[in-house]
C-alpha positions as CSV (number, residue, x, y, z in Angstrom):
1,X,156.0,132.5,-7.8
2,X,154.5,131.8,-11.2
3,X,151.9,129.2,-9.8
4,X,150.8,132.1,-7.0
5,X,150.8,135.2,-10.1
6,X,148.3,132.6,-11.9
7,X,146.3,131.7,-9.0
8,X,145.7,135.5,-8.1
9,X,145.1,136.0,-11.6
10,X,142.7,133.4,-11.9
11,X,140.9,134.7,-8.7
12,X,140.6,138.7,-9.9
13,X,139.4,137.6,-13.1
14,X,136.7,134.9,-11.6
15,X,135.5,138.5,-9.6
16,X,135.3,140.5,-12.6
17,X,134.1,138.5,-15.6
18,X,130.8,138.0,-13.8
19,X,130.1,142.0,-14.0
20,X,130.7,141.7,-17.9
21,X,129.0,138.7,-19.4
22,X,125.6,139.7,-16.6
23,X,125.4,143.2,-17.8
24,X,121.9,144.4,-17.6
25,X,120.9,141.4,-16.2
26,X,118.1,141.4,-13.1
27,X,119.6,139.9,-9.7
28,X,117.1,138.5,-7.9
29,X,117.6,136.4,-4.8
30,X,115.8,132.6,-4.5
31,X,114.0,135.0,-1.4
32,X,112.2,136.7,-4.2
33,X,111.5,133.9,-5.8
34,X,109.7,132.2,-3.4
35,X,107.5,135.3,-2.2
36,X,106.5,135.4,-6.0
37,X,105.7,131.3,-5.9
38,X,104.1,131.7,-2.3
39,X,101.7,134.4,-3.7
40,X,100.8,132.5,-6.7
41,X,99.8,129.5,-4.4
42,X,98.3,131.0,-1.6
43,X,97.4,134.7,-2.3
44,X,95.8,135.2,1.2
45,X,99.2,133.9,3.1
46,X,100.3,136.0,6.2
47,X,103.9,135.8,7.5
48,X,104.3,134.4,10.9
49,X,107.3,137.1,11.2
50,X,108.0,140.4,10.3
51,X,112.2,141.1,9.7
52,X,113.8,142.5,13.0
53,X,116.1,145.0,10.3
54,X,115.4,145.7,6.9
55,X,117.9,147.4,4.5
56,X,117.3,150.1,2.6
57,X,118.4,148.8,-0.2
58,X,119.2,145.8,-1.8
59,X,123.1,146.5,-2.9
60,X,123.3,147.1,1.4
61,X,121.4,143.4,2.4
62,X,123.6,142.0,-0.2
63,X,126.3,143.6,1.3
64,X,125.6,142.7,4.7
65,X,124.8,138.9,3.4
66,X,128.4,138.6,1.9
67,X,129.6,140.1,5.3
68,X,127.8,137.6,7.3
69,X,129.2,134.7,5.2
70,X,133.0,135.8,5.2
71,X,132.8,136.6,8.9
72,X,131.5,133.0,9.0
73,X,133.9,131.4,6.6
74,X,136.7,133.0,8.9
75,X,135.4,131.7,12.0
76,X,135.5,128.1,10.5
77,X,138.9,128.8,8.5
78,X,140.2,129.8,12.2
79,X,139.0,126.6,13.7
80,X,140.6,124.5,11.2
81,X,143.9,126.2,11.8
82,X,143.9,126.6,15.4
83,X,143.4,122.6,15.3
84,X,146.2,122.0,12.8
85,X,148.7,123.9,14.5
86,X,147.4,122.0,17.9
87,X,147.9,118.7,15.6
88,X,151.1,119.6,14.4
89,X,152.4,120.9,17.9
90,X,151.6,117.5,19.6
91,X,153.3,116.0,17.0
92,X,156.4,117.8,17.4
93,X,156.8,117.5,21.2
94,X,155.7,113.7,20.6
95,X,159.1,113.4,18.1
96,X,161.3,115.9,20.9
97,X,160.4,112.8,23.6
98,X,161.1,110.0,21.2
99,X,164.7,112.0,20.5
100,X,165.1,112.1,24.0
């Protein structure tokens, strides 16, 4: 119980003490970044693509990026699981036959 209190713990805290020491601080995306370093070296540049969707806001496309990433992070989590429990339930029936 204690090691699971601390865990959690340690978790909220890693979630919160970010919004604290970065107070005031600008949140830029390496997207950004690069359109500033693209215009620098090629001011005449023309993207091949315009965006399909663009948020209104950038709290929204950061929301929708951490969305798109979790949803992805449970697909894979899911895999992994679903192929455990196969792993394990072969391994199970394979020591029931052996008993036999």
């Amino acid at each position: 119980m204690n090691k699971t209190l601390s865990l959690l713990l340690l978790v909220v805290a890693l979630c919160i003490v970010p919004f604290f020491i970065t107070r005031g601080a600008e949140f830029s995306g390496s997207d950004d970044q690069a359109e500033g370093v693209i215009s620098q070296l090629a001011p005449d540049y023309q993207p091949w693509f315009e965006p399909l969707f663009e948020p209104a806001s950038s709290e929204i496309e950061s929301l929708l990026f951490t969305l798109q990433g979790a949803l992805g992070t449970a697909v894979i989590f899911y895999i992994f699981g679903f192929y455990n429990g196969k792993r394990a339930r072969e391994h199970e029936q394979a020591q029931e036959r052996k008993s036999r």
